[in-house]
N, C-alpha and C positions, 0 to 999 in steps of 0.2 A: 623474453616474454613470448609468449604461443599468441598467434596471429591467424586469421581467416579470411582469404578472399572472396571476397562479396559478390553477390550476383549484379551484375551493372546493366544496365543502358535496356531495361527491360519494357517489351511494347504492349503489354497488356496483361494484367491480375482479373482472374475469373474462378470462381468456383463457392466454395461454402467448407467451412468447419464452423468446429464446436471449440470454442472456445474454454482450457482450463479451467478450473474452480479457481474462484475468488479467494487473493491469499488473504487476505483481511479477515475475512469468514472462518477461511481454514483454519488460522490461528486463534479464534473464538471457540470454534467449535471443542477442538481437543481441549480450553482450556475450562469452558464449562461444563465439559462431559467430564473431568476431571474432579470438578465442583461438585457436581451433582452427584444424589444418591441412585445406586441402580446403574444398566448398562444404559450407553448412547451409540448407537450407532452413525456413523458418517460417510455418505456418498458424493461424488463428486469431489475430494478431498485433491488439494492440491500439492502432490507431490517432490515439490521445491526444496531446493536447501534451506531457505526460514521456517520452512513452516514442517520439515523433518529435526529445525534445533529444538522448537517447539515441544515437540514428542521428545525427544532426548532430555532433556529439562524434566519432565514431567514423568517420566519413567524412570528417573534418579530422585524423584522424589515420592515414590513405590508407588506409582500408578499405572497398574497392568492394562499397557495398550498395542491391541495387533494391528499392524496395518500394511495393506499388501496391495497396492497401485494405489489407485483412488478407492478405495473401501478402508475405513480406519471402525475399530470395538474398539469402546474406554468401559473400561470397570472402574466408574465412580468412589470417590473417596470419602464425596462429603468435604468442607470446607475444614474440617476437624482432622480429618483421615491422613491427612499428608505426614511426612516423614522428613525428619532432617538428612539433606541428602549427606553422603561420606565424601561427596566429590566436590569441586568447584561447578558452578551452574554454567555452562559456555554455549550461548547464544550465537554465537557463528556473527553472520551476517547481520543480523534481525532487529531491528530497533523497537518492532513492532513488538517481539517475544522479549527484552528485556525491560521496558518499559511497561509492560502490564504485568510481568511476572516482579517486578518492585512492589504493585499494589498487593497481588496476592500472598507474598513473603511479608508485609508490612504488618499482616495479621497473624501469622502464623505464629504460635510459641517455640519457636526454634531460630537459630541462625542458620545464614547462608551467603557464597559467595558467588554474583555474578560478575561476569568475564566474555568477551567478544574476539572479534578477529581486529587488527587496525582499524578499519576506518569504523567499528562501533569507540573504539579508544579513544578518538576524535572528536566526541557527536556528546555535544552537551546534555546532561543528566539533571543539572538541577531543579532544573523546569521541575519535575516528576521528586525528587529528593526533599524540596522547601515543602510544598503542599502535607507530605506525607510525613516528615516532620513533626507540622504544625498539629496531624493526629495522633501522633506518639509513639512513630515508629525510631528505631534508632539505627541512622545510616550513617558508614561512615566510605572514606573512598578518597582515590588520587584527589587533590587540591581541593581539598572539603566537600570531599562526592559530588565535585564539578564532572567528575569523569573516571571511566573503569580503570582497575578491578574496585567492585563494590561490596560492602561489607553489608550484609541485613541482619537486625535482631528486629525480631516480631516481638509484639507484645499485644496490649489491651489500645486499643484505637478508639480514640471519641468521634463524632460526629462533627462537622463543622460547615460554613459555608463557604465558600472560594471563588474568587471572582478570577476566572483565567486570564492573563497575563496577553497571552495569543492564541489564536484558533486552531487546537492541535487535538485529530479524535484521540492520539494515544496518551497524554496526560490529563484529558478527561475519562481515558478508559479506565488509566489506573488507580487515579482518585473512586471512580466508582467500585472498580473490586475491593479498594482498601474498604469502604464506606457499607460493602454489604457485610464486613465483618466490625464494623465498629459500634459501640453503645449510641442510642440515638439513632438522629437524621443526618444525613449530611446532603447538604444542598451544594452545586454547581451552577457558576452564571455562564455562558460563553459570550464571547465577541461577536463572532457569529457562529452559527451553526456550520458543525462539522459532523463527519460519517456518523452515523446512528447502528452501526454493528452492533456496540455491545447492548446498548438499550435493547431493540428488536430480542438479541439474542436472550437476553436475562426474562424475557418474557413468553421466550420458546422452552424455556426451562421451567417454568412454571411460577417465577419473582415476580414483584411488583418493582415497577418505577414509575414515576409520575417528569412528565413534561409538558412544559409551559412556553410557548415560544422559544428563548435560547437560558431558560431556568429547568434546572433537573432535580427530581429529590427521591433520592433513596436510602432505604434504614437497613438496620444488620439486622443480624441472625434470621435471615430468610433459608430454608431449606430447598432446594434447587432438587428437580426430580428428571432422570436420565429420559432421553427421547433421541428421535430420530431427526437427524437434520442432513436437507440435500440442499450442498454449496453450489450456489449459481456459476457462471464464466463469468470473469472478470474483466468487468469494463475498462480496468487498465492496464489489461494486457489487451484486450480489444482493439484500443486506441490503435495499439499501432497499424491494424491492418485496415483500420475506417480511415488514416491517412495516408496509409498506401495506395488506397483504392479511389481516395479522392483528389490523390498526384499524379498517378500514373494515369496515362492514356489508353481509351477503351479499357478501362475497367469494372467491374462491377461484382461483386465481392457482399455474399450472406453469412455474417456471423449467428452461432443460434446459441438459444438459451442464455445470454447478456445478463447478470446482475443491472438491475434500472432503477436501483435504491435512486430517491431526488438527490440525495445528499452527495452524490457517487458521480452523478450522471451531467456535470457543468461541460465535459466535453463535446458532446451532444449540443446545447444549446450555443456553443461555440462556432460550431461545426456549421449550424444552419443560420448563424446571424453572418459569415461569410460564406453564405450563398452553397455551401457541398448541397450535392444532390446527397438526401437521405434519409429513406423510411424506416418506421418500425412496426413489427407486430406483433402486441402482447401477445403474454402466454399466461392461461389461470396458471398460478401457481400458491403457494401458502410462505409464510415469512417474509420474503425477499419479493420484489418484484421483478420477475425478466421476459423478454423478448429477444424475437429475431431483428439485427440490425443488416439492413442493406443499405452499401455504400456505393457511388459510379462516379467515373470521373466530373471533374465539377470545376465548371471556370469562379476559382478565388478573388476577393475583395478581402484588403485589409481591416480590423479592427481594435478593440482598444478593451482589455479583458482588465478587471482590478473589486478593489472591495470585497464583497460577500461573495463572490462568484469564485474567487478563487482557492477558498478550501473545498470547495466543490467538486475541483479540476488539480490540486498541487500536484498531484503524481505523472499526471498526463504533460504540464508545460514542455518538460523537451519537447515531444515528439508537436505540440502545437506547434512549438516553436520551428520545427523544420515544415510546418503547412503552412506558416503565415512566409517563410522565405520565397513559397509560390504562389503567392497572393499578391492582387495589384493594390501598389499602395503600401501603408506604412501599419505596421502592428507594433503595437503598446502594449508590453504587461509591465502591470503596475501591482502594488504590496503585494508580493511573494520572497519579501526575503526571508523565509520559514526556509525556501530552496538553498539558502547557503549550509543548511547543518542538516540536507538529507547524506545519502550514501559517497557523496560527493559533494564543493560548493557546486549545485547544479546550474546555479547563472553563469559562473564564468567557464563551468566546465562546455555547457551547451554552447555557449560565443565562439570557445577557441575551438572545438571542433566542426562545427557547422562554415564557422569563415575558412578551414583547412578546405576544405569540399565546395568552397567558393560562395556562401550567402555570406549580405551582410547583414551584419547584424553585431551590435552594442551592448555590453553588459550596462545596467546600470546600479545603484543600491539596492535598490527592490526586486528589478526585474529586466525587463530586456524591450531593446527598440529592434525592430524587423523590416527593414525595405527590401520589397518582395518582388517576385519576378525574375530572380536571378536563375541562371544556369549552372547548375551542379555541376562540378569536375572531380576528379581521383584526385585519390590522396592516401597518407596512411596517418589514420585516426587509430583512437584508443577509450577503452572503454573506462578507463582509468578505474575498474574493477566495478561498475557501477551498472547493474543489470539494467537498467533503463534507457542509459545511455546508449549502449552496444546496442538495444533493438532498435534504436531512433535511429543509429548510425547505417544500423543496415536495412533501414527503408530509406534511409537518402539515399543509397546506393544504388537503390533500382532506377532511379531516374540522374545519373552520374554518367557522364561521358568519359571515360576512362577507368583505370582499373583502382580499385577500393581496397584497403585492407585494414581491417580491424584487427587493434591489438588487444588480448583477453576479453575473447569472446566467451569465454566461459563463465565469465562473470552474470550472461543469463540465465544460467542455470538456477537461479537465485528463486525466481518467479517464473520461468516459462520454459521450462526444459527440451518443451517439442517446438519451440521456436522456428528455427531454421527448417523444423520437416515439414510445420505447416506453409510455411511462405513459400517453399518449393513447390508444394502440393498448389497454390493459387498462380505460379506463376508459368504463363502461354508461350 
């Protein structure tokens, strides 16, 4: 396994980037510029391994798309225009791209087969499979399309109402794509509110959807017209360097152009209920809302994250989790067991590498117990392929007494590619 020594025992993070496009966004954008009639252009486009499967998917299913850094042109299909691909659909990494490309396949009059790398193999599907079902899609797949490879035949989809099980945006995404191609209404309850990408987006396209506190209703055969959309920085690729800059000493650290969707943004209110020093300052923008965040070191107090607050923040918990290990006092996350079927189980993955590097800290069913204040030591941790993990690991590394080595660190290349050039670039 390929391994990278970390930068350790660092005395101060200063300076300013710009933070990547939003891969959430990214992954919207190609796939309703795909939808839509006409060209879309896209800027700030997040050039990742998810959101390049994205594009591969969607150009196997003859969707002429250039894209060259962050600049992507879609020549729109039309929700009719698509094509039976010749190939198997293989989503790499991306839970995000085969989970919404189920609802858009659910309508389609064609078959198709989606397919991942292992740990999508792993990563329970029915969630997204029952719903879509119960509109008339016909899926089939390992252990009753518990899990990949999956089989899709599209047909005629009806409208229905669905009360979510759990608070997940990507099985309300896909119920919605299925839904703008099905007869009728289909209406969506949630648990609680989670990211609002696709809503927003379906309405930068020119669709209607209607919402009601955590009720959603949309109808089919809307026609969706090509536009221009500029993907914000991603507040959870953000995270990691607003925790860097709120552990390490003498720091102070301007992230610019921040995605600050509410929905997105629970790490933030996290952040200032234990005490970080840290401002923001909007920016007009159209779609999305963002600002500049500035972060400076910040003497920590523990607290107790749970409920509604937590689809707010799921993506973010590692790297919390290594800011409440320097927090006085005890941190509680509570209902996040959504984290056992991300890229990893991330509760026990986050315990066993965090206590390797000396915090303690307790898995528990939902979530994780944190007594904080503890001093960082070396180690050789792993990212156990899990882009999220590897950036968490190598911001506990900057406040580490001794030497750090992460195994497959390449696994961030998933979401953050320039990773390691910006953290260099902040650190004194």
């Amino acid at each position: 396994m390929k391994t990278k020594k970390l930068q350790t025992n660092i005395q101060s993070l200063r300076g300013s980037i710009a933070i990547p496009g939003d891969k959430s966004i990214s992954h919207r954008s190609i796939m309703f510029g795909a939808l839509a009639e006409g060209e879309t252009t896209v800027t700030n486009f997040l050039p990742g391994a998810d959101c390049l499967s994205t594009i591969s998917c969607f150009r196997q299913l003859g969707v002429h798309i250039e894209q060259e850094g962050h600049q992507v042109r879609i020549e729109g299909k039309g929700f009719h225009g698509l094509k039976e691909p010749e190939e198997v659909l293989d989503v790499g990494n991306s839970g995000t791209t085969i989970r919404l490309m189920m609802g858009i396949l659910a309508g389609q009059d064609f078959s198709a087969v989606l397919e991942g790398d292992e740990s999508i193999a792993k990563r329970p599907m029915s969630r997204v499979v029952n719903p879509l079902r119960e509109m008339g899609a016909v899926i089939d797949g390992r252990k009753g399309a518990e899990y990949t490879p999956l089989f899709i035949r599209g047909g005629k989809l009806q409208g229905f109402r669905y009360e979510l099980p759990v608070a997940s945006a990507q099985v309300k995404s896909a119920i919605i794509l299925a839904g703008l191609q099905a007869e009728g209404e289909t209406i969506i309850v949630e648990p609680e509110e989670t990211r609002d990408h696709t809503e927003r987006m379906i309405q930068e396209f020119g669709g209607k959807i209607e919402k009601d506190g955590q009720t959603i209703k949309v109808s089919g055969n809307q026609v969706f017209k090509g536009t221009t959309i500029h993907v914000p920085g991603d507040i959870s690729s953000a995270a990691f360097f607003m925790v860097a800059a709120a552990i390490t000493e003498n720091s102070e650290v301007v992230l610019k152009n921040v995605g600050l969707n509410s929905t997105r943004s629970g790490i933030i209110d996290v952040m200032k209920s234990m005490g970080a020093d840290i401002s923001i300052e909007m920016k007009a923008s159209e779609g999305e809302p963002t600002g500049d965040i500035t972060v400076r070191s910040s003497r920590l107090k523990g607290t107790t994250i749970s409920g509604d607050l937590i689809p707010r923040l799921i993506d973010e918990i590692p790297v919390i989790a290594l800011l409440a290990s320097q927090a006085e006092g005890i941190t509680t996350i509570k209902d996040a067991a959504e984290l056992k079927v991300k890229e990893t189980n991330r509760i026990d993955t986050v315990a066993n590498e965090l206590s390797i590097l000396g915090a303690d800290i307790t898995p528990t069913a939902d979530g994780l117990i944190i007594n904080g204040r503890k001093a960082l030591n070396g180690g050789m941790v792993t990212s156990h392929g899990d882009h999220r993990i590897g950036m968490m690991l190598a911001v506990a590394a900057l406040i580490a007494d001794g030497e750090v080595e992460l195994g497959d660190p390449d696994a961030i290349d998933v979401s953050y590619p320039q990773f390691f050039e910006h953290l260099t670039h902040l650190i004194q």
